[in-house]
C-alpha positions as CSV (number, residue, x, y, z in Angstrom):
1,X,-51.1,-120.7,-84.6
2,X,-49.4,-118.0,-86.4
3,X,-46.5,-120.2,-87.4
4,X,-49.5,-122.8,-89.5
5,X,-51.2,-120.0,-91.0
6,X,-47.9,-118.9,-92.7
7,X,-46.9,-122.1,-93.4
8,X,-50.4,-122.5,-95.0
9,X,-50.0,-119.1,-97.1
10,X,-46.9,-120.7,-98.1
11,X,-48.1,-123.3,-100.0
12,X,-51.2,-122.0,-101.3
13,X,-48.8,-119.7,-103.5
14,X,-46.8,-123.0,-104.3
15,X,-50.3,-124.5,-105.5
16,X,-51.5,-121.2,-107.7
17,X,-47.7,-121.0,-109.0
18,X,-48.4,-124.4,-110.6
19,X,-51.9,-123.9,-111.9
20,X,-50.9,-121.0,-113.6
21,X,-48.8,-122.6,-115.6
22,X,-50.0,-123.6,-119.5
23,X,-51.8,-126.9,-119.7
24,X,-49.4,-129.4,-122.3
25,X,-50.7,-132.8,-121.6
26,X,-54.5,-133.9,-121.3
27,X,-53.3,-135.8,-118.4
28,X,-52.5,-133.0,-116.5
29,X,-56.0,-131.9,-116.0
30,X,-57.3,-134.5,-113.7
31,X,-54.1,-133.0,-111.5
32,X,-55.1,-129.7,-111.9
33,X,-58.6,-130.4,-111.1
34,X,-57.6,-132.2,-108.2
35,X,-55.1,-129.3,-107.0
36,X,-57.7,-126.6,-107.5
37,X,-59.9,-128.9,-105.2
38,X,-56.6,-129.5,-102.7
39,X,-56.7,-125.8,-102.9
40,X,-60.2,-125.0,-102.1
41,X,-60.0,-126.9,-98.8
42,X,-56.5,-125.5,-97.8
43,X,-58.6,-121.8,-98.6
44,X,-61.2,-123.2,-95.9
45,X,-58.9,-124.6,-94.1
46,X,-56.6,-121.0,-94.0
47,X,-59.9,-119.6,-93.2
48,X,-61.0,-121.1,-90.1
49,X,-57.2,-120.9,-88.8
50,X,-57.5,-117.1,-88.8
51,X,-61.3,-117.3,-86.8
52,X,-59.4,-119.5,-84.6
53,X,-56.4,-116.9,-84.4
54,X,-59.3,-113.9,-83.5
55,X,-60.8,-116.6,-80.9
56,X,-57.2,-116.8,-79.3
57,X,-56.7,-113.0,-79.1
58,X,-60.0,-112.2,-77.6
59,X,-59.2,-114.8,-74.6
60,X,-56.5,-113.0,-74.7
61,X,-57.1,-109.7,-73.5
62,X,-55.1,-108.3,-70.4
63,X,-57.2,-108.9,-67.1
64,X,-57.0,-105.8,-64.4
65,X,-55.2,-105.4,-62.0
66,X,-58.2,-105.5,-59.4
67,X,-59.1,-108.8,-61.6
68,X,-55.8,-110.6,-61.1
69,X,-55.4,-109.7,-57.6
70,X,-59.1,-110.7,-57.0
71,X,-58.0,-114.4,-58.5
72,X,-55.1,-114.5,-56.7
73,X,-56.0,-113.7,-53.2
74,X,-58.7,-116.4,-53.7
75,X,-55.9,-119.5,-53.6
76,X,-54.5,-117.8,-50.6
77,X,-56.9,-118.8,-48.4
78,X,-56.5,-122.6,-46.8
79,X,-58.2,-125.5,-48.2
80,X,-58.6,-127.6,-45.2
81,X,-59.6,-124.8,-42.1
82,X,-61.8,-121.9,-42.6
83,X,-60.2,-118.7,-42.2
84,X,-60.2,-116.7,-39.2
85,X,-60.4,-113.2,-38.3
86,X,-56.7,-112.8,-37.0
87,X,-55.0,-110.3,-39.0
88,X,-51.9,-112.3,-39.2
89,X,-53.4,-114.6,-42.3
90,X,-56.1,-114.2,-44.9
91,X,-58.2,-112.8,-45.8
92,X,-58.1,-110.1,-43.0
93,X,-53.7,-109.6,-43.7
94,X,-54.4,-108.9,-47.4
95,X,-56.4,-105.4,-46.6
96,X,-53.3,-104.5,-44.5
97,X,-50.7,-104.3,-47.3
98,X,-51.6,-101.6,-49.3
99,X,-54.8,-99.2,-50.6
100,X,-55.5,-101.3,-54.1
101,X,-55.5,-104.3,-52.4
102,X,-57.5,-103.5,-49.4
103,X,-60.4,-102.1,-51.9
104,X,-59.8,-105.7,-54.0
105,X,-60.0,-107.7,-51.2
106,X,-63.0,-105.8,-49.6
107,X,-64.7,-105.9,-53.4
108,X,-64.1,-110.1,-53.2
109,X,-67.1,-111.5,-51.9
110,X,-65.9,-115.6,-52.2
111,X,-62.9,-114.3,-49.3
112,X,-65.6,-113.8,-46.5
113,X,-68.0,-116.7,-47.4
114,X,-66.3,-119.0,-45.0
115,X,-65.5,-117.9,-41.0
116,X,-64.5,-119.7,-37.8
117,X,-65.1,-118.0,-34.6
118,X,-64.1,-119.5,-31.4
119,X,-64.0,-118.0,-27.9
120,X,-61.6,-120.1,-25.9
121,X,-60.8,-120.7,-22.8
122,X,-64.1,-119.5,-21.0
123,X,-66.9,-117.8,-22.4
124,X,-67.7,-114.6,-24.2
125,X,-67.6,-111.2,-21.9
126,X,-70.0,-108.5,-23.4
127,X,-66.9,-106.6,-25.0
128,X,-66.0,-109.9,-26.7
129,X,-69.5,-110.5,-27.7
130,X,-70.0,-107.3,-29.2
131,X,-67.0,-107.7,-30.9
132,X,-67.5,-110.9,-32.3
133,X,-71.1,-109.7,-33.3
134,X,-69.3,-107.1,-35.8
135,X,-67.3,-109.4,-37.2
136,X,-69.9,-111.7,-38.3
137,X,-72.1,-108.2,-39.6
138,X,-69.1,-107.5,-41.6
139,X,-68.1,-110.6,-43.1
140,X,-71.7,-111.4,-44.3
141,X,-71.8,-107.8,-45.9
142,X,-68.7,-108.8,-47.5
143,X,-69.3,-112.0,-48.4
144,X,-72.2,-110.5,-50.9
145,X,-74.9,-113.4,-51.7
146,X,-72.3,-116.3,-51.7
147,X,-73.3,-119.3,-49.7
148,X,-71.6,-119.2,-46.3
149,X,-69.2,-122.1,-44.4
150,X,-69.5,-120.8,-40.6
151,X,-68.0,-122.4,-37.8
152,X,-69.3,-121.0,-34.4
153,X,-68.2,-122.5,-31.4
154,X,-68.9,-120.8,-27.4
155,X,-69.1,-122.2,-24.5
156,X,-70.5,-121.0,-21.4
157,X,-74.0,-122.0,-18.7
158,X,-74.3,-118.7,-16.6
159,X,-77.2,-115.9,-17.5
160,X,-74.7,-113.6,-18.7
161,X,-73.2,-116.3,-21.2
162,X,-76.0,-116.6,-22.4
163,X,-76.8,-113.4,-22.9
164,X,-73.8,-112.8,-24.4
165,X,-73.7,-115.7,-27.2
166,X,-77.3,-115.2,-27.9
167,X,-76.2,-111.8,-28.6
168,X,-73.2,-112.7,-31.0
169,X,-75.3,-115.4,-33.1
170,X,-78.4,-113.2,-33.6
171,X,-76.0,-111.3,-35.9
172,X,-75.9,-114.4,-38.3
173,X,-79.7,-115.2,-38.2
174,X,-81.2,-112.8,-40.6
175,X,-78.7,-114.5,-43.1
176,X,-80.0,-117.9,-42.5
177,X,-80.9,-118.4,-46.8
178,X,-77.0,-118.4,-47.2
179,X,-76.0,-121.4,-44.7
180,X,-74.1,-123.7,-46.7
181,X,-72.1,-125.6,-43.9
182,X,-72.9,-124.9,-40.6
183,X,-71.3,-125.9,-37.3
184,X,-72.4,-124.4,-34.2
185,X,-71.8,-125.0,-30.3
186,X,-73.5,-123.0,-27.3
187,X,-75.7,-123.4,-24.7
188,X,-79.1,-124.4,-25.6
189,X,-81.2,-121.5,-25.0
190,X,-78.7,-119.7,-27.5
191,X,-79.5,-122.7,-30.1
192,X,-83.3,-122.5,-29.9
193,X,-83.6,-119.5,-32.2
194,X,-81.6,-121.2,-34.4
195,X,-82.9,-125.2,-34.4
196,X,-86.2,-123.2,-35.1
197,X,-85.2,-122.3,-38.6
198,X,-83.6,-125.1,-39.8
199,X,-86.1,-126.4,-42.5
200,X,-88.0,-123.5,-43.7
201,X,-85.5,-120.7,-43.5
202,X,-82.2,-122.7,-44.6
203,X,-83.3,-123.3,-48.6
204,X,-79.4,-123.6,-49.3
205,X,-77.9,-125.5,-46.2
206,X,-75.3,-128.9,-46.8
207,X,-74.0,-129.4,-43.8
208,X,-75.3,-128.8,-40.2
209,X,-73.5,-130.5,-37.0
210,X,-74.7,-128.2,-33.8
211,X,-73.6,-129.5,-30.2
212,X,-75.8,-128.1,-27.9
213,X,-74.2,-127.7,-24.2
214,X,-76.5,-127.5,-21.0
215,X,-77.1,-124.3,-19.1
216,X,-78.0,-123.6,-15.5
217,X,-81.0,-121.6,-16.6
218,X,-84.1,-123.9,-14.9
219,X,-86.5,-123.5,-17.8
220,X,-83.9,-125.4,-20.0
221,X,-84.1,-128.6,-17.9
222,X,-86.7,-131.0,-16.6
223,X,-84.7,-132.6,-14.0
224,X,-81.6,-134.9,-12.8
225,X,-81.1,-138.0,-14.5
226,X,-78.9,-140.9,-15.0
227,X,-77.4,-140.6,-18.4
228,X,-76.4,-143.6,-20.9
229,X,-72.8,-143.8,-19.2
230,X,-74.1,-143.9,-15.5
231,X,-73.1,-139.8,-14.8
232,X,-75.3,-137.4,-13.3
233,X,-76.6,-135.2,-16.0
234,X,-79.4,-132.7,-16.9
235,X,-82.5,-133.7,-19.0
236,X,-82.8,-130.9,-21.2
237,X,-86.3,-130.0,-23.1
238,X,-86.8,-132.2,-26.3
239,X,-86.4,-130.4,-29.9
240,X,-89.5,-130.5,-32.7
241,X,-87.4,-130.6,-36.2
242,X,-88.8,-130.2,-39.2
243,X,-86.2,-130.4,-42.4
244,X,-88.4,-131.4,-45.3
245,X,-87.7,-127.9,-46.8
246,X,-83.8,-128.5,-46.7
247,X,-83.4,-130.3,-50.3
248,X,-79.7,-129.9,-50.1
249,X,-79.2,-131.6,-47.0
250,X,-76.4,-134.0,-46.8
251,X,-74.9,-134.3,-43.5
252,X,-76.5,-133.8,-40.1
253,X,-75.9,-134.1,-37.0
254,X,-76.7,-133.3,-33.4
255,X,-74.8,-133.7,-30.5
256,X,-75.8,-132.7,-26.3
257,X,-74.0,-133.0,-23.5
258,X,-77.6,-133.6,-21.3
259,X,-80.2,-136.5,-22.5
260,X,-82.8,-134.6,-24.7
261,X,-85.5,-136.0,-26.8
262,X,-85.6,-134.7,-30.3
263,X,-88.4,-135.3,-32.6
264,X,-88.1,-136.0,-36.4
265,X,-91.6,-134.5,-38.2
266,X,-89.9,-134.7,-41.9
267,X,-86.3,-135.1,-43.1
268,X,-85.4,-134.3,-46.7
269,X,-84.6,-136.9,-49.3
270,X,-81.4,-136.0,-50.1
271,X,-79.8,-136.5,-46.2
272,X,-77.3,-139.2,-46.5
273,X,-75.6,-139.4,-43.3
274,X,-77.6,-138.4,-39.4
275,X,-76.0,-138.8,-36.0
276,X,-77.4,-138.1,-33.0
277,X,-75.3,-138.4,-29.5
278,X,-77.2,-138.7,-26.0
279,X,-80.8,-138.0,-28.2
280,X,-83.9,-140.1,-27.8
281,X,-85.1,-140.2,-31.2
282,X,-88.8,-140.1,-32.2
283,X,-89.9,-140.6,-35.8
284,X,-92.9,-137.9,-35.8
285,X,-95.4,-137.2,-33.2
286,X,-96.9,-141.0,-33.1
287,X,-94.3,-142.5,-35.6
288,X,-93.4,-142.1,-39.1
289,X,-96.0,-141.4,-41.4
290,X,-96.4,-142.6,-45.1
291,X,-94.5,-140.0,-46.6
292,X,-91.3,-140.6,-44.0
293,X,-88.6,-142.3,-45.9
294,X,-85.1,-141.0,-46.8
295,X,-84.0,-143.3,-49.3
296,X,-80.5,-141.6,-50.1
297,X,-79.7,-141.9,-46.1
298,X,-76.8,-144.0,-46.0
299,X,-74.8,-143.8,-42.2
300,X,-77.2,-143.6,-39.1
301,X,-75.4,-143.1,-35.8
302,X,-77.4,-143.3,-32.4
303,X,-76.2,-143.1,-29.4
304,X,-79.1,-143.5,-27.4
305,X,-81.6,-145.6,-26.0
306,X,-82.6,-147.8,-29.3
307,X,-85.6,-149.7,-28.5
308,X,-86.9,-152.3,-30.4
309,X,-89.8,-150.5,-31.7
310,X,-87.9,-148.0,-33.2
311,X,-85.5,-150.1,-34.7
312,X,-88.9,-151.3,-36.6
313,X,-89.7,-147.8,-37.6
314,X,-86.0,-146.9,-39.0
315,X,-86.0,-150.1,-41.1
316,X,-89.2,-148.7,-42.6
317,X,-88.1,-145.2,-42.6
318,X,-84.4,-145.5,-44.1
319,X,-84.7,-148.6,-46.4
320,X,-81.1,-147.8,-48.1
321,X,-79.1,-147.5,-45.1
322,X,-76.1,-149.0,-45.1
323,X,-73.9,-147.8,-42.2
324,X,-75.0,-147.9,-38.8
325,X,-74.2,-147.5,-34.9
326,X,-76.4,-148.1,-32.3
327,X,-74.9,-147.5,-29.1
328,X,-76.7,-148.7,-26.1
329,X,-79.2,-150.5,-28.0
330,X,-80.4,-152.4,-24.7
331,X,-80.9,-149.4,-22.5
332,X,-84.3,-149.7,-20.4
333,X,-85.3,-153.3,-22.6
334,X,-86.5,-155.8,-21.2
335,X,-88.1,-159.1,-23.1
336,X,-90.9,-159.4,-21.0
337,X,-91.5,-156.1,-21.6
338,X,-91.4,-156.1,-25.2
339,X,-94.5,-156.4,-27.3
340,X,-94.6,-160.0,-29.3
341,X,-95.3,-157.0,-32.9
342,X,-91.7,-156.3,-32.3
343,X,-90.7,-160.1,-32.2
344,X,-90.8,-160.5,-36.0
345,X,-88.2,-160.0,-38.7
346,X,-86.4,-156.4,-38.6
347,X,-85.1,-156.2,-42.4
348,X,-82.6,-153.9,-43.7
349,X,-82.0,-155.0,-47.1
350,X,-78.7,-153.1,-47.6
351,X,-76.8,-152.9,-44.5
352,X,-73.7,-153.6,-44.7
353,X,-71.8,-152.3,-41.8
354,X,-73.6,-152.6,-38.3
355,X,-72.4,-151.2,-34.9
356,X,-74.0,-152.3,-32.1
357,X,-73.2,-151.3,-28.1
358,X,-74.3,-152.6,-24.6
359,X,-74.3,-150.8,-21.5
360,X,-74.9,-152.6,-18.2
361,X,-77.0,-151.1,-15.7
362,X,-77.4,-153.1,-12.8
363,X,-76.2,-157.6,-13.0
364,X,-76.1,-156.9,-16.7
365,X,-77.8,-160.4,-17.3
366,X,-81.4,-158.7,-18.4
367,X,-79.5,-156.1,-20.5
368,X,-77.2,-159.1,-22.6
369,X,-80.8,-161.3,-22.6
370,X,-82.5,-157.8,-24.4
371,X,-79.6,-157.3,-26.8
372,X,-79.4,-161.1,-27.8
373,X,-83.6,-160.3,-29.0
374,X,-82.4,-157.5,-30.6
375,X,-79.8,-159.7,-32.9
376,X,-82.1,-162.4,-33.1
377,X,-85.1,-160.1,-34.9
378,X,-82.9,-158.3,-37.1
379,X,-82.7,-159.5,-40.7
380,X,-79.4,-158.1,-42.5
381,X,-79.0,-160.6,-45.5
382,X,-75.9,-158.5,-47.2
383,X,-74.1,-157.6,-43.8
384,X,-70.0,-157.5,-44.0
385,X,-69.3,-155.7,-40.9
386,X,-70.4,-156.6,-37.4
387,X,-68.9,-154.7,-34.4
388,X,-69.9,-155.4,-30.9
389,X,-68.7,-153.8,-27.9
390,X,-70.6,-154.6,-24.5
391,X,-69.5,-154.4,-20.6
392,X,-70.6,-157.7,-19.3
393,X,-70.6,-160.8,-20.9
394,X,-70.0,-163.7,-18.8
395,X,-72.3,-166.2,-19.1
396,X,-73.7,-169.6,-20.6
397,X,-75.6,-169.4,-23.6
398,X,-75.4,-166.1,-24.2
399,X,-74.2,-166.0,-27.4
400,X,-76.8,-167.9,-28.9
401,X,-78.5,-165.5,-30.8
402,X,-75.2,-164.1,-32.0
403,X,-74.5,-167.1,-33.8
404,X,-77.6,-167.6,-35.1
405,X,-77.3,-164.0,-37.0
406,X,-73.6,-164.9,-38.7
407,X,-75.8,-168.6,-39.8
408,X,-78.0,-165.8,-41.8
409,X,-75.0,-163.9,-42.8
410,X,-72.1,-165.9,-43.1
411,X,-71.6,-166.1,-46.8
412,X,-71.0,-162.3,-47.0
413,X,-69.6,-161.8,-43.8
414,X,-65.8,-160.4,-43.7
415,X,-65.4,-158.4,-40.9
416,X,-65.9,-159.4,-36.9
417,X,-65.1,-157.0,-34.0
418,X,-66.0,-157.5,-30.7
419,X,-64.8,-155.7,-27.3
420,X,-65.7,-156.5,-24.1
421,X,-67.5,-159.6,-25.2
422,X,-65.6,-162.5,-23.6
423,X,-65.8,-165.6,-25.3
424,X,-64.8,-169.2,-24.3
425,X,-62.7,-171.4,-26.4
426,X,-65.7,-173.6,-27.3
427,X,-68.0,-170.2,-28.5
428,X,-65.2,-168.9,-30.0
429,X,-64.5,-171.5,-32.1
430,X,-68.4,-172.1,-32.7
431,X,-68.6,-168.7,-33.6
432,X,-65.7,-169.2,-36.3
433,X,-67.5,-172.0,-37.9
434,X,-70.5,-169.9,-39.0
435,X,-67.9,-167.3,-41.4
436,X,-65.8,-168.9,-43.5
437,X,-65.8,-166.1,-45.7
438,X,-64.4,-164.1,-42.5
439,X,-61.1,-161.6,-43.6
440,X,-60.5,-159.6,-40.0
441,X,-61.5,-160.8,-36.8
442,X,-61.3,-158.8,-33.3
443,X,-62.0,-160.8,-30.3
444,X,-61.8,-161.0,-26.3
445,X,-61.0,-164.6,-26.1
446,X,-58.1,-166.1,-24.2
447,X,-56.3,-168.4,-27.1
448,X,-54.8,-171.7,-25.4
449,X,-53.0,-174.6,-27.9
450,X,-55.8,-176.2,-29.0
451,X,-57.1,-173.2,-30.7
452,X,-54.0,-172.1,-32.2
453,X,-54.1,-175.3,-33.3
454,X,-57.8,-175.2,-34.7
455,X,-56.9,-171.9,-36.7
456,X,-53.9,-173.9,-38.1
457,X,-54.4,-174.4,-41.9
458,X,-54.5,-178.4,-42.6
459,X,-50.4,-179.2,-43.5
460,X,-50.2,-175.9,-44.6
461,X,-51.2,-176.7,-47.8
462,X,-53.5,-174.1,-50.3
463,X,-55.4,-176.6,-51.8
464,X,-59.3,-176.3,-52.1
465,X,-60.1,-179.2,-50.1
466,X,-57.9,-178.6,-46.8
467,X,-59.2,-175.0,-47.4
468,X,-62.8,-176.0,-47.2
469,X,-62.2,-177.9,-43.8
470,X,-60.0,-174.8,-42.5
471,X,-61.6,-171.9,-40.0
472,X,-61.5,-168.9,-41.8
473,X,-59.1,-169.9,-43.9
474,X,-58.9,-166.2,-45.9
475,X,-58.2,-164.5,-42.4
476,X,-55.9,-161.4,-42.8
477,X,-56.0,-159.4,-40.0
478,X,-56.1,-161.3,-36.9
479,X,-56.7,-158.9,-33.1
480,X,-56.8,-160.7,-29.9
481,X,-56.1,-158.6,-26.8
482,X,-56.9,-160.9,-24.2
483,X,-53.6,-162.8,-22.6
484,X,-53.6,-165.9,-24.6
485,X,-51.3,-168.6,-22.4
486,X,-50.1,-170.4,-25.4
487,X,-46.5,-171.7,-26.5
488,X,-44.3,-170.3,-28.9
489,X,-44.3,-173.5,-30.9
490,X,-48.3,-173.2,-31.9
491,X,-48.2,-169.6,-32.8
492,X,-45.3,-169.9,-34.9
493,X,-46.8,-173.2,-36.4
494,X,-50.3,-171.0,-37.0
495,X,-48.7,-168.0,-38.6
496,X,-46.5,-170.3,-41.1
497,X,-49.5,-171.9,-41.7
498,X,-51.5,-168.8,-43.0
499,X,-48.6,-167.5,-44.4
500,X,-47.6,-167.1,-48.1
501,X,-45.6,-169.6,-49.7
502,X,-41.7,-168.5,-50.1
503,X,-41.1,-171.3,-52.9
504,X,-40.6,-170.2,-56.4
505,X,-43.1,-171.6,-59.2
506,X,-42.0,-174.8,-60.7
507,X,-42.4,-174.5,-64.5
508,X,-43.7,-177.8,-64.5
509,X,-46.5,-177.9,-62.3
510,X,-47.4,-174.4,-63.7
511,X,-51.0,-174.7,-64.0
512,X,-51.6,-176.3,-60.4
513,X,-48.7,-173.8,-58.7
514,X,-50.9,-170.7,-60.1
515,X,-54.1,-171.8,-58.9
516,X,-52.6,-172.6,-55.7
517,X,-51.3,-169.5,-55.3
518,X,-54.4,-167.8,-56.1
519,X,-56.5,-169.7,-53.5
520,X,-53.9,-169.2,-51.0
521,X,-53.0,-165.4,-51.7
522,X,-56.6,-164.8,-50.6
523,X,-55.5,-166.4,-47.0
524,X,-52.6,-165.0,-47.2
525,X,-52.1,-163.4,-43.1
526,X,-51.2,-160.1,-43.2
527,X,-51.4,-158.8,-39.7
528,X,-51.3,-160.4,-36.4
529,X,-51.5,-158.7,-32.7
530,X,-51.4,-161.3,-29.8
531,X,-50.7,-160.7,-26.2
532,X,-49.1,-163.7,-24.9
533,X,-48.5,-164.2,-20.9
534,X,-46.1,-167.3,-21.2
535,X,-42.8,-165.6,-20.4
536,X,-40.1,-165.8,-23.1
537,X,-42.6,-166.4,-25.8
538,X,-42.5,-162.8,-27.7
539,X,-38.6,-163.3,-27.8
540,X,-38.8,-166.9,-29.4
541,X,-41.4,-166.2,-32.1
542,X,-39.7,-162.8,-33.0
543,X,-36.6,-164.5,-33.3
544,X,-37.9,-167.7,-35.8
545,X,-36.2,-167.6,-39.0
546,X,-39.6,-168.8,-40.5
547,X,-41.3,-165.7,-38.8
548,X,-38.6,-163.6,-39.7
549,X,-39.2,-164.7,-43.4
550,X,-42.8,-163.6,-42.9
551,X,-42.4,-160.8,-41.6
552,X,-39.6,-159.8,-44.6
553,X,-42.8,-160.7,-47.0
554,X,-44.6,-158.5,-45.7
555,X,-46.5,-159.3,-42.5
556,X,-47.5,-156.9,-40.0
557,X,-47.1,-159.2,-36.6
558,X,-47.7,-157.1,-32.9
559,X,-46.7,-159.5,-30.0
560,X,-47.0,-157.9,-26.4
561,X,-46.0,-160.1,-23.5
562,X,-48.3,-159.8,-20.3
């Protein structure tokens, strides 16, 4: 900036050299006039170069000392992890070096905003408890009025546990205003205090995942039940929540080691994403209200027993969901026990991902009969992913109501997993029809020739018509982890089938080649995993020069022999 305005200075004396000189021809004084104008905007010009110059040396000034170590010791804390209390690493090694920077560092209130205290193996003793409950005084001291990041984690089921961790996290209650993120794991009579304040006394919180672990205190548990996965587990007492005061709420989620009910009065409208694991959900005290709806919520995760009913109320609650998981969706649901209300169309406009899981408990044929009038009502007009993962699927018609749902679906449907749901050859295939739009496909189905055969592309050739009468002919990722007792010759004839073309493009059949190429780079295979049983067959297909080509192109191919 210096260097212009000399330069400038330079020729402004140029341009006042020349206009002092005496005026000979009339011409010349359209030039002058025109230089004195030249040389009133270079005298702006000059003018707002030196303001600029002042800016630049009043940004300028020299920081501290104090003030550059404070910066400093700021990027030395990690970006992923939140720091800890060993004196090995920031921030508590920086007030171990020296006087000045102890005092900075102390003086630094954005290096104790974030903490992670863990007590591991086993659980707090009362040294370590009073211990850890100086720490956390100190660090919130510290730490000023910043927003906190804490991650709290104890375990422990004894009286004097919890005694103990109730003792270390009443240290961080009074300071409740400042959670930002907040993860949390003790016993639940530890986590009452706490679960109480959420909503009213947590104006700032973001984040909030708490696992609550079961005690052997008897007031904490109702009795012995059989959990979601068949174990022996405690029932603990449900949890009233109330977060409408939380208008910063993104992410929350609750997880318990013992079934527990947990009741929903408000949520705030800015959540986006809720899980709950092993919690029976309840939408306020006798369902949602008209003010319950949390249209930003976008990923729902239950892992719970998801009855019809509330399936109803969550469409209606969370119309903008998008993501979700339903695990044991069939627990306790019977259709002769379901009300004919809950028999109509269950609509989620935007869903795009759904997760549903089965559990059996007992034959398993009442359980797969519930789930199938679970698919059946549900309306998801937009839906790409479908996972399904049950434990007992073997028998005659049951997929019915499955393929009716990918009819309603199929033109955006690109994405099929299922586990543990055996298919026959004919449903398979059945079940293939009703997605042609289908891109990855995981499926417990034991391939013989004649469906190899059936997912064979017609001649192998990328034209529209032969693509049209192919099953999913844009498949790209293809998962079957069932022994398939097939020959080498129809898997290698499926793959090259669905494979790109290696020929180069003729210059003059341009026009066609290109759009061939196009229609068939969007069926293009990319990855295959089969487990084959017929012995030999992994070695043969491996060793195809056509497969080998493939494979050169870029094709991810997985073959196990069983």
């Amino acid at each position: 900036m210096h260097k212009l305005v000399d330069l400038l200075e330079r020729y402004m004396a140029s341009l006042l050299e020349q206009s002092s000189r005496p005026k000979i021809h009339r011409c010349n004084g359209k030039r002058d006039e025109h230089q004195h104008c030249k040389l009133g905007a270079l005298g702006m010009q000059r003018q707002c170069s030196f303001c600029e110059v002042d800016q630049i040396d009043a940004r300028s000034k020299f920081f501290s000392i104090s003030e550059l170590l404070s910066m400093v010791f700021e990027y030395c804390l990690p970006e992923d992890d939140l720091p800890t209390d060993n004196l090995s690493v920031p921030p508590r090694l920086l007030t171990h070096v020296c006087r000045l920077w102890r005092e900075v560092a102390f003086a630094t209130p954005h290096l104790w905003a974030r903490l992670d205290l863990v007590c591991f193996p086993g659980a707090p003793c009362r040294m370590v408890a009073d211990r850890h409950s100086s720490i956390l005084s100190d660090w919130f001291m510290r730490s000023g009025n910043c927003p906190t990041s804490l991650v709290l984690r104890y375990f422990g089921s004894s009286a004097s546990d919890v005694r103990n961790i109730s003792r270390i996290l009443a240290a961080h209650i009074p300071h409740s205003h400042r959670w930002r993120d907040l993860i949390l794991t003790a016993p639940m009579p530890c986590l009452r205090p706490i679960l109480q304040l959420l909503g009213h006394a947590t104006p700032a919180l973001e984040t909030c995942r708490i696992t609550i672990t079961s005690a052997s205190a008897s007031s904490e548990r109702d009795d012995l039940v059989v959990d979601l996965d068949n174990e022996i587990a405690f029932r603990l007492n449900p949890i009233t929540l109330d977060l409408r005061d939380c208008q910063k709420l993104k992410h929350a989620s609750l997880v318990t080691d013992a079934l527990t009910d947990i009741i929903c009065v408000d949520l705030p409208s800015s959540l986006q994403t809720l899980s709950l694991n092993k919690f029976d959900l309840l939408l306020g005290p006798t369902g949602p209200g008209p003010n319950f709806c949390c249209t930003n919520l976008r990923k729902l995760t239950l892992r719970s027993r998801t009855q019809i009913s509330l399936l109803c109320q969550l469409a209606q609650a969370f119309p903008c969901l998008e993501e979700a998981f339903f695990f044991n969706v069939n627990r306790g649901m019977d259709s002769e026990t379901v009300p004919e209300d809950y028999c109509a169309s269950i609509k989620f406009p935007k869903l795009r991902s759904l997760s549903l899981r089965s559990v059996s408990v007992g034959g398993g044929g009442s359980d797969l009969h519930a789930l199938g009038l679970c698919i059946r009502v549900l309306d998801v007009p937009v839906l790409e992913h479908l996972s399904l993962t049950v434990s007992y699927a073997i028998l005659q018609n049951t997929w019915i109501p499955l393929s009716e749902l990918l009819g309603r679906v199929s033109s955006t449907l690109s994405k099929l997993t299922f586990i543990g749901a055996y298919f026959m050859e004919i449903e398979f295939l059945d079940l293939l029809r009703k997605v042609p739009e289908l891109e990855s496909l995981k499926m417990c189905v034991r391939l013989n020739d004649d469906v190899l055969a059936a997912l064979k592309l017609p001649n192998g050739q990328p034209d529209e018509e032969n693509m049209e009468q192919a099953l999913c002919p844009r498949l790209k990722h293809l998962d079957i982890p069932l022994p398939s007792p097939c020959l080498a010759d129809s898997v290698i004839a499926m793959i090259l089938s669905r494979c790109p073309p290696s020929s180069p493009i003729n210059t003059a059949q341009e026009s066609s080649s290109i759009a061939k190429k196009a229609i068939y780079s969007q069926s293009s295979l990319q990855e295959c995993r089969l487990v084959l049983s017929e012995p030999g067959t992994v070695e043969v297909i491996g060793h195809h020069p056509g497969i080998v080509k493939c494979i050169e192109r870029g094709l991810r191919l997985d073959l196990r022999a069983f």
